[in-house]
C-alpha positions in Angstrom: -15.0 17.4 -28.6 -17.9 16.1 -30.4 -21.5 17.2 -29.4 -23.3 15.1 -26.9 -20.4 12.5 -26.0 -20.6 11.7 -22.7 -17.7 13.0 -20.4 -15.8 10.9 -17.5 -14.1 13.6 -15.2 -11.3 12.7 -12.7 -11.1 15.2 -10.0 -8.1 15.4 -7.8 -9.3 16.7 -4.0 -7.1 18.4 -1.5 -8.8 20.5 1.0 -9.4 23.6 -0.3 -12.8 23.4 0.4 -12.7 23.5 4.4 -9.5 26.5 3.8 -10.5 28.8 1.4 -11.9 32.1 3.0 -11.4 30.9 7.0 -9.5 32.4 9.7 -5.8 31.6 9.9 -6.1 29.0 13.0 -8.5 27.2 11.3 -6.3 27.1 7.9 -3.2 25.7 10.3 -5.7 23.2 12.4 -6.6 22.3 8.7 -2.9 22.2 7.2 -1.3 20.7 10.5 -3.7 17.3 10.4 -4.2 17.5 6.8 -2.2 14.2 6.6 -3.6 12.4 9.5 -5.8 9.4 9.7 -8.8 8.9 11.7 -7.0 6.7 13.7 -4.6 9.3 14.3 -6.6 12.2 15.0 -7.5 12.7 18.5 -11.1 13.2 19.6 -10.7 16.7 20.4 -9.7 17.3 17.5 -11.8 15.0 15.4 -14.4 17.4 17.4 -13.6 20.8 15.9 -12.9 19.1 12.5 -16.3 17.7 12.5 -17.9 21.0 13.3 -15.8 23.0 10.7 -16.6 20.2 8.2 -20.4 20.3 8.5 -20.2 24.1 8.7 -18.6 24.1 5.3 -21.2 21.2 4.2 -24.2 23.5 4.8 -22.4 26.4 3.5 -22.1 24.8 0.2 -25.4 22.9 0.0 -27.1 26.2 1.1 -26.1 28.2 -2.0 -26.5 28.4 -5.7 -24.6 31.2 -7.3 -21.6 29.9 -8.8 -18.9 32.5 -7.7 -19.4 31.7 -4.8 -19.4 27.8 -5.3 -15.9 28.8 -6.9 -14.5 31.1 -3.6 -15.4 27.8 -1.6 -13.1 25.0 -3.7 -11.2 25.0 -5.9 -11.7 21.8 -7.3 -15.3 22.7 -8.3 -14.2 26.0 -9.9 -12.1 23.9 -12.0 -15.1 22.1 -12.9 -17.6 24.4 -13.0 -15.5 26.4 -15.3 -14.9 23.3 -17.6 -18.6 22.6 -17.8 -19.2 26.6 -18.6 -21.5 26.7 -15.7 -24.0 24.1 -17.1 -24.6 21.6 -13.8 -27.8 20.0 -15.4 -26.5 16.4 -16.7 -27.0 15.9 -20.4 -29.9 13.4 -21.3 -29.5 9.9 -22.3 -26.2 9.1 -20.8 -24.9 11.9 -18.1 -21.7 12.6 -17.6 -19.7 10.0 -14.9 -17.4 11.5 -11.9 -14.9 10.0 -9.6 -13.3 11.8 -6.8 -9.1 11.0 -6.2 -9.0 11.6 -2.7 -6.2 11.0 -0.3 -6.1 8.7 2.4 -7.0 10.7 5.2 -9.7 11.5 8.0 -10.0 15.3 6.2 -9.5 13.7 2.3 -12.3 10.8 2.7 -14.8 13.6 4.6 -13.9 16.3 1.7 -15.0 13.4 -0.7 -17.9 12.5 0.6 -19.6 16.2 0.8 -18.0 16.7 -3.0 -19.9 13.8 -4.3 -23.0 14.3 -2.2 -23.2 18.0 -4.0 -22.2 16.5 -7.3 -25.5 13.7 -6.7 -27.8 15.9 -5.4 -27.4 17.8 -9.7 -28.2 14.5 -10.7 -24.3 12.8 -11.5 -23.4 9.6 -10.9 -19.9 9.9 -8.7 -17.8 7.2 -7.4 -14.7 7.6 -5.0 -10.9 6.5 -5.1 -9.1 6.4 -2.2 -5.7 4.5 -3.1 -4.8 3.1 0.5 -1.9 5.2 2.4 -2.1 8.2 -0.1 -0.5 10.5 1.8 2.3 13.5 1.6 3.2 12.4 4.7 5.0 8.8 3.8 7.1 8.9 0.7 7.5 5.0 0.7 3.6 4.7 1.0 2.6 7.4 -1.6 4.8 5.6 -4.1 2.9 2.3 -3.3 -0.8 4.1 -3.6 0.4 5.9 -7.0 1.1 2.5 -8.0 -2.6 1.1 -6.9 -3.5 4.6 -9.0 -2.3 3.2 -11.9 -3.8 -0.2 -11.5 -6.8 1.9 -11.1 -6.7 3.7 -14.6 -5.8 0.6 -16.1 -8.8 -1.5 -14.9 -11.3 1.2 -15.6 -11.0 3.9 -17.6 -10.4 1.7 -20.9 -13.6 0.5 -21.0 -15.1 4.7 -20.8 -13.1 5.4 -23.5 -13.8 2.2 -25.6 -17.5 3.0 -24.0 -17.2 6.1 -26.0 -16.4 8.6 -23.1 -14.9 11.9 -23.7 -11.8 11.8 -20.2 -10.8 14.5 -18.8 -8.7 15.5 -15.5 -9.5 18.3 -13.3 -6.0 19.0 -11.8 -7.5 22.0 -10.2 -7.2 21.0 -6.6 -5.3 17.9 -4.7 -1.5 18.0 -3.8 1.0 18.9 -5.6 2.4 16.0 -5.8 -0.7 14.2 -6.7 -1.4 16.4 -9.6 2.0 16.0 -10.5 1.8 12.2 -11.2 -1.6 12.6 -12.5 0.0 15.0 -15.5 2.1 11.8 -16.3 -0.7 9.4 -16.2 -3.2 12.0 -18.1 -0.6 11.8 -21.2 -1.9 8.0 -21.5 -5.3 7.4 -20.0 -7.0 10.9 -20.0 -8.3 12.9 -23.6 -7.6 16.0 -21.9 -6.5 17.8 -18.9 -7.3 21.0 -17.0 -6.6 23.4 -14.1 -7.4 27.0 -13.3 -4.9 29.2 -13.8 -3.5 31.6 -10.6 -6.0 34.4 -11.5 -8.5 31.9 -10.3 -10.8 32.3 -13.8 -8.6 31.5 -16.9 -9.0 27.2 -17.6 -6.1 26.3 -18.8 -6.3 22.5 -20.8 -3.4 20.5 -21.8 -4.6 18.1 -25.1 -3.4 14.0 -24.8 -0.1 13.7 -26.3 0.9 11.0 -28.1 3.1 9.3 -25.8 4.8 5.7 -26.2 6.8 4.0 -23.1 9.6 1.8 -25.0 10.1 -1.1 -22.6 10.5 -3.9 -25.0 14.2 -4.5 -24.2 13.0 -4.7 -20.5 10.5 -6.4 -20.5 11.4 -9.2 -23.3 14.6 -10.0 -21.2 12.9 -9.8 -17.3 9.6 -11.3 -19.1 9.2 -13.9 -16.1 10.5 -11.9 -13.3 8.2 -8.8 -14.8 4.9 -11.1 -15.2 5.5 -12.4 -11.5 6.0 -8.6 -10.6 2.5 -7.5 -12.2 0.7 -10.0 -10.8 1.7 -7.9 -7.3 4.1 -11.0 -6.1 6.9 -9.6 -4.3 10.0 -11.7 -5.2 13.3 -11.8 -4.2 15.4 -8.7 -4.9 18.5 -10.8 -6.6 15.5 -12.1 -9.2 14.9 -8.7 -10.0 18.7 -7.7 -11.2 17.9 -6.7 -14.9 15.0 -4.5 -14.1 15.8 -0.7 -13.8 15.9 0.3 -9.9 12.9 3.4 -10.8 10.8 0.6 -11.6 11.2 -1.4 -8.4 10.4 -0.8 -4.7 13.2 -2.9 -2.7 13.9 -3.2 0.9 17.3 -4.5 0.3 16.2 -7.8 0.0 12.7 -7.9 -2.1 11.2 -6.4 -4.8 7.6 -5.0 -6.4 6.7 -2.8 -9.0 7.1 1.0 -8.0 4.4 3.4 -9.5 6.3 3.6 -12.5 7.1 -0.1 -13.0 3.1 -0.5 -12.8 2.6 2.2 -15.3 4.7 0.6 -17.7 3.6 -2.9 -16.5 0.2 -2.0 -17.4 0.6 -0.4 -20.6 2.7 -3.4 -22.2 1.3 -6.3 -20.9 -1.6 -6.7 -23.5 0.9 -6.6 -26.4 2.7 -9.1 -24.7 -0.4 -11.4 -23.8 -1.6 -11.4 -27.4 1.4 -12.3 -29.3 2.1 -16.2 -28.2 1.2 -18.8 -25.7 3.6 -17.7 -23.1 6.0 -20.2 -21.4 4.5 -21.2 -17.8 5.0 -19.2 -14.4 6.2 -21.3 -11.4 3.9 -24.3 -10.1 2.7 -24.9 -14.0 3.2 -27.4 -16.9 2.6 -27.9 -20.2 1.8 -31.6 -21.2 2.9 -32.3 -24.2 -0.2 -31.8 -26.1 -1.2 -28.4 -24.8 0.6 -26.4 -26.8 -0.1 -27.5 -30.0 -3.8 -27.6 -29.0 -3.3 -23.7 -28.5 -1.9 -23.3 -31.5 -4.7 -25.4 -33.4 -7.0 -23.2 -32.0 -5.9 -20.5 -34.2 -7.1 -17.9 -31.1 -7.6 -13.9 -31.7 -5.4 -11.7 -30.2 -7.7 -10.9 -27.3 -8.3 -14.5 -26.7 -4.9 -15.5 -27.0 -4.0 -12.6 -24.1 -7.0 -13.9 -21.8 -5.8 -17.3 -22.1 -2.4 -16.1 -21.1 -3.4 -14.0 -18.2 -5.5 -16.7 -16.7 -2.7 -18.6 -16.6 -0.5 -16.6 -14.9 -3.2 -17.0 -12.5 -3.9 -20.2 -12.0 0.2 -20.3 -11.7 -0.4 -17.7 -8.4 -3.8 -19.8 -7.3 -2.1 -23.5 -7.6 1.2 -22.3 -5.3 -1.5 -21.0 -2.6 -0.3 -17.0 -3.0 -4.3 -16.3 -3.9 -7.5 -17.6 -3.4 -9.2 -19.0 -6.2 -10.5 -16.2 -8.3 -14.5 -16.4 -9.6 -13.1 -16.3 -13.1 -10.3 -19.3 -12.6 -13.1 -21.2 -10.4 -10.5 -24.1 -10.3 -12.0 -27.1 -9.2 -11.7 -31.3 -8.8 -13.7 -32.8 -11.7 -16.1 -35.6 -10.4 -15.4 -38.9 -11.3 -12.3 -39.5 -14.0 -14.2 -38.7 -17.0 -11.0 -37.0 -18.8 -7.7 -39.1 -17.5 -5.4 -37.8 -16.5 -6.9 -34.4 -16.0 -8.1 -34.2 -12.1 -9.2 -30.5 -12.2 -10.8 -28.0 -14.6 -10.6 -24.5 -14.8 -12.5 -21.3 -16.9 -10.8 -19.3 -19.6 -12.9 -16.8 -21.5 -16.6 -15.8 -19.5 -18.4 -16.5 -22.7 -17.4 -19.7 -24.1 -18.0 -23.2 -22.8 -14.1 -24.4 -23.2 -12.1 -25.0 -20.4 -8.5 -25.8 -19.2 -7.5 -29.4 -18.3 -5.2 -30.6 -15.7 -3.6 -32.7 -13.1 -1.0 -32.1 -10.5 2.1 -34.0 -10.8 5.0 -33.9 -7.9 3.7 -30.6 -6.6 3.3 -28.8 -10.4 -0.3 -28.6 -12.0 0.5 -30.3 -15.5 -1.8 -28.8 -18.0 -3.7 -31.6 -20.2 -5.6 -29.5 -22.4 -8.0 -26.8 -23.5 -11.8 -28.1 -25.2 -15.4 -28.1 -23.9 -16.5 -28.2 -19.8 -18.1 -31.3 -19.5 -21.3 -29.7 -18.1 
């Protein structure tokens, strides 16, 4: 890894930090409500959780010899290991963390005293809790794994086009979790690590260069898969020619599973960028509007914009989502461009705008040029 590159570390938590070196009924208090929600805990027992949790909170803040940082969680040996016992952030740019916790009273308090510690040595820290990550719900893990993915996706690009080194700690969390994360390491992390049993020995697994084929699928479910990714649920008899592993289905409807996501997510740029794409339910094209595209002669990027904010508007004009700050769909005042009624935003940084009207319950687009503003 090159000298001074800034490093983004995901760190899987489990609760090793309020189990390691207690009594046996604390571990089994610990294990037996390790799943629960607040919601579900009762207040007797949301009372000897909280005292064990700040006990463990002032143990840890009130030391600073490393071994015994490590004895108290694992997840933090993992990283204090990986860092070579160097806690003081870098200058210029520090490194970046964010906590994967799960879904739970013990997983959200866990995260907040690892990225209090984490703060208080000068990082900047930031917490994911996919909703219903639990080991408790396989239905509802399967659904946060794929809000995990939409995770990556949305923001760990930009680190690594930032030019952030990404690694995973794989140290602590569930099984299961760390399980999953291995898959999604091989396409959105540089590296990965763990400690091996002996509880000293890192062990790091490189980024392999992994490719998901899914043309076939989606170039022949291309509508039913672009519905699917923008998190509509759709009938399941829609969904025929999509692989079952990629669905979730109730016998009657249908959504991406975790793994429908992860491919969802890694293809649909190479599909945005390759064509003006032919229009979701509730849109038109006038019969100008695609030449106009094609005049436009867009970039790749542009081109995949223009298509995602069209699939979109498509959700936004049928009344499945509220009208998003970068659609800001609106009535145009007066009839300055007949027959357009409405204009919406494309790209944040230029002045052009789409054009249309709504014709027998479709919005008709007109065109693509400059806002009138």
């Amino acid at each position: 890894m090159p000298e001074r590159q800034s490093r983004l570390i995901l760190t899987t938590c489990g609760t090793s930090l309020l189990t390691n070196g207690v009594d046996q009924e604390t571990r089994s208090r610990i294990n037996r409500l390790a799943n629960r929600g607040e919601q579900d805990t009762s207040g007797e027992e949301r009372g000897l959780l909280d005292r064990h949790i700040e006990e463990r909170r002032m143990l840890l803040s009130a030391t600073d010899n490393l071994d015994e940082i490590r004895r108290l969680s694992a997840e933090l040996n993992g990283l204090i290991t990986y860092l070579g016992g160097n806690l003081s952030p870098a200058p210029g740019r520090p490194d970046e963390h964010i906590l994967l916790t799960s879904d739970t009273y013990l997983g959200v308090r866990v995260g907040e005293i690892m990225g209090d510690w984490l703060r208080d040595r000068g990082f900047s820290v930031r917490t994911w809790t996919p909703e219903r990550l639990t080991t408790s719900d396989r239905d509802g893990f399967r659904h946060a794994m794929a809000e995990l993915v939409r995770c990556c996706e949305d923001q760990l690009p930009g680190y690594k086009a930032g030019g952030y080194h990404i690694a995973f700690n794989l140290t602590g969390g569930f099984k299961s979790i760390q399980g999953f994360m291995q898959t999604l390491g091989m396409f959105y992390a540089d590296e990965m690590f763990y400690i091996f049993e002996t509880g000293k020995s890192l062990i790091t697994i490189p980024r392999l260069p992994v490719r998901l084929e899914a043309e076939d699928v989606i170039r022949e479910n291309e509508k039913c898969i672009r519905r699917l990714g923008l998190e509509e649920t759709l009938p399941l008899r829609e969904c025929r020619g999509i692989p079952e592993t990629l669905l979730f289905d109730d016998g009657h409807d249908a959504m991406l599973s975790e793994w429908g996501q992860l491919i969802w997510q890694k293809s649909k740029h190479e599909l945005y960028s390759k064509e003006l794409l032919d229009p979701l339910p509730g849109l038109r094209y006038g019969s100008a509007f695609p030449k106009k595209v094609r005049q436009l002669n867009l970039s790749p990027d542009r081109l995949a914009t223009l298509n995602e904010r069209l699939d979109q508007l498509s959700l936004t004009v049928r009344g499945k989502r509220e009208n998003l700050r970068s659609l800001d769909l609106k009535p145009l005042k007066g009839d300055p461009r007949p027959p357009s009624t409405h204009e919406c935003d494309v790209w944040s940084d230029d002045e052009r705008r789409l054009f249309g009207h709504y014709e027998d319950g479709v919005f008709v687009l007109d065109d693509i040029e400059r806002g009138l503003h």
